[in-house]
Phi, psi and omega in degrees: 000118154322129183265128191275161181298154197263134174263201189262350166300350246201294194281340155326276180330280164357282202294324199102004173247181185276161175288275177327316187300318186299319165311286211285335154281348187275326181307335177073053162298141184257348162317313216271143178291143186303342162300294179306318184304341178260002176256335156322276171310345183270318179268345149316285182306322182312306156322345214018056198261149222223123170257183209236095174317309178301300198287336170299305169302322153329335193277279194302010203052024165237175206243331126103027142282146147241145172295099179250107163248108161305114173232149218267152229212152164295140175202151164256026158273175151299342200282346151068357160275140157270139207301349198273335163311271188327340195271336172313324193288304156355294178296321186289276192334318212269315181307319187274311129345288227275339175270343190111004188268138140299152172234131151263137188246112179229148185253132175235166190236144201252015167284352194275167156271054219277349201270354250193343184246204159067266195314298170297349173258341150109003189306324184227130177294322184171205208228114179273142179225105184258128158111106201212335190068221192284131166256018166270358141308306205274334195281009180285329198252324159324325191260341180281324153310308204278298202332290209286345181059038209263132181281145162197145158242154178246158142247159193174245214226130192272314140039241171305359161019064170247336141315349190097222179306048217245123207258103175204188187275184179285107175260350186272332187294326190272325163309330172270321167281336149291339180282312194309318197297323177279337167250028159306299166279045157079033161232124199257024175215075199264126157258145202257168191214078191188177208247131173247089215230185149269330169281033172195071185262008137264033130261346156320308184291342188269005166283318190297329178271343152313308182298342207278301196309301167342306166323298160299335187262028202003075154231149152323153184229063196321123176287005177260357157247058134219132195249126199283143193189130163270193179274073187200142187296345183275339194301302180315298143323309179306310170301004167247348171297335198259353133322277161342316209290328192263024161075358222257166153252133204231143142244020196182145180232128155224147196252120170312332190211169202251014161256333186265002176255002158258009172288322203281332183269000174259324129337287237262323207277344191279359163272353168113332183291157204267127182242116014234023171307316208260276162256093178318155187222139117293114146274209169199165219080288163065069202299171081038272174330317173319291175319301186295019178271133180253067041266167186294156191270138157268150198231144163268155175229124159297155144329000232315325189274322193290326171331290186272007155272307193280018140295299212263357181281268194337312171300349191262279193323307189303287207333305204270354162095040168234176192267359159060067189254181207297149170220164210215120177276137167289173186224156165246144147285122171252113190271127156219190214301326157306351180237328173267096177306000000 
């Protein structure tokens, strides 16, 4: 004889709660109290009871996805993610289990109509989005989302609160600490090595906490040491080749990203300079590579697990019909070898 399946009626009896009550916790309704919900679940397990996502989403019109759009990025592999992106999904993954979600993972070219999809094809519940290139370009298809009443979070500059949900680190904060600390160590000719723009506002902003820490240290903040660079190693060479080419004298690099700060330190060493005797290095990230850097790089260190949690929470909040508001990750300074003799 077949053993019949345990329904949510069965965990009801069990728990001691309503049949609705029992839903709205395995769905991870935040109404329901952290008490009931562990008395729910206990008694799911005890049942071994499976919930079944496809017919829960159905009732509700959803799909009980969320949407990972991936844009493509300088990298110096082919994979064209940025790896501090790539280090977020663990965490997205885990976050999304823990609410009742599948991640869906997709790579876009943002030349695609990608703003036109997911959510409306039922594919996706809403949308996470890393990754934009210039954003005064991106940002028309962002708005052409809020139109379409499309749930979605980005990450980028919690700032500009022009979006609603929109997630990112302190980068003005990390730019100021990284600046003190080198001229903590005594180097008084700092060059910035980032792109400084409007269209790129968290490297703007980690321009802004360079200048500030200058500010406080009443020093100039020279436009002939700062060089526009993107996140990538050749960017990163190139800008201390474009140093060179303007004569300037330098003691110190901080870099917008941990990738143009391990370009700019195998340029200064294939130049004969000593890092960090000759020139001290700063990144911002704090990639994997950074340790493994010769000498390891110091760093601002992004968050990564705290990221891909305050994404995928927030996007489940619009979904559920709140507003999901920007949130500003604190950064750490990680001192290794590169900046201290």
């Amino acid at each position: 004889m077949t053993q019949r399946r345990p329904t949510s009626f069965d965990i009801a009896a069990l728990a001691g709660v309503s049949q609705p009550t029992v839903s709205r916790a395995l769905s991870g309704n935040p109404a329901v109290s952290a008490e009931t919900r562990a008395r729910v679940l206990a008694a799911a397990e005890q049942l071994q009871y499976k919930v079944d996502k496809n017919a829960s989403g159905l009732r509700r019109q959803q799909s009980r996805t969320l949407a990972l759009l991936f844009f493509e990025d300088p990298t110096p592999d082919e994979t064209l993610i940025n790896p501090f992106y790539l280090s977020m999904v663990g965490s997205m993954v885990r976050a999304c289990a823990g609410h009742g979600y599948d991640l869906l993972i997709s790579f876009q070219q943002l030349s695609d109509d990608w703003h036109v999809d997911y959510e409306d094809s039922r594919k996706a519940d809403g949308i996470i989005l890393l990754g934009y290139g210039d954003y005064l370009q991106y940002r028309p298809r962002l708005e052409a989302l809020v139109r379409r009443g499309t749930h979605f979070v980005c990450w980028g500059n919690p700032r500009a609160n022009e979006f609603g949900a929109m997630i990112g680190s302190d980068n003005e904060a990390g730019g100021l600490a990284a600046t003190r600390h080198l001229l903590e160590e005594n180097r008084r000719r700092i060059g910035f090595v980032g792109t400084v723009s409007e269209a790129y506002p968290e490297f703007l902003d980690r321009y802004r906490g360079y200048v500030r820490a200058h500010d406080e240290a009443s020093l100039p903040a020279f436009d002939r040491l700062r060089v526009d660079a993107g996140p990538s190693e050749e960017e990163g060479r190139s800008a201390v080749a474009e140093l060179e080419r303007r004569g300037v004298e330098y003691d110190a690099l901080f870099a917008a990203s941990d990738l143009a700060a391990i370009g700019a330190m195998k340029a200064l060493q294939e130049r004969g300079k000593r890092v960090p005797e000759d020139v001290a290095i700063v990144g911002f990230d704090d990639l994997a590579a950074a340790g493994y850097a010769n000498p390891p790089l110091t760093t601002v260190a992004q968050d990564a697990r705290a990221a891909g949690t305050a994404l995928v929470e927030a996007l489940i909040e619009r979904i559920e019909g709140q507003e999901g508001e920007p949130r500003l990750l604190p950064v750490t300074l990680k001192v290794r070898g590169s900046s201290q003799v």
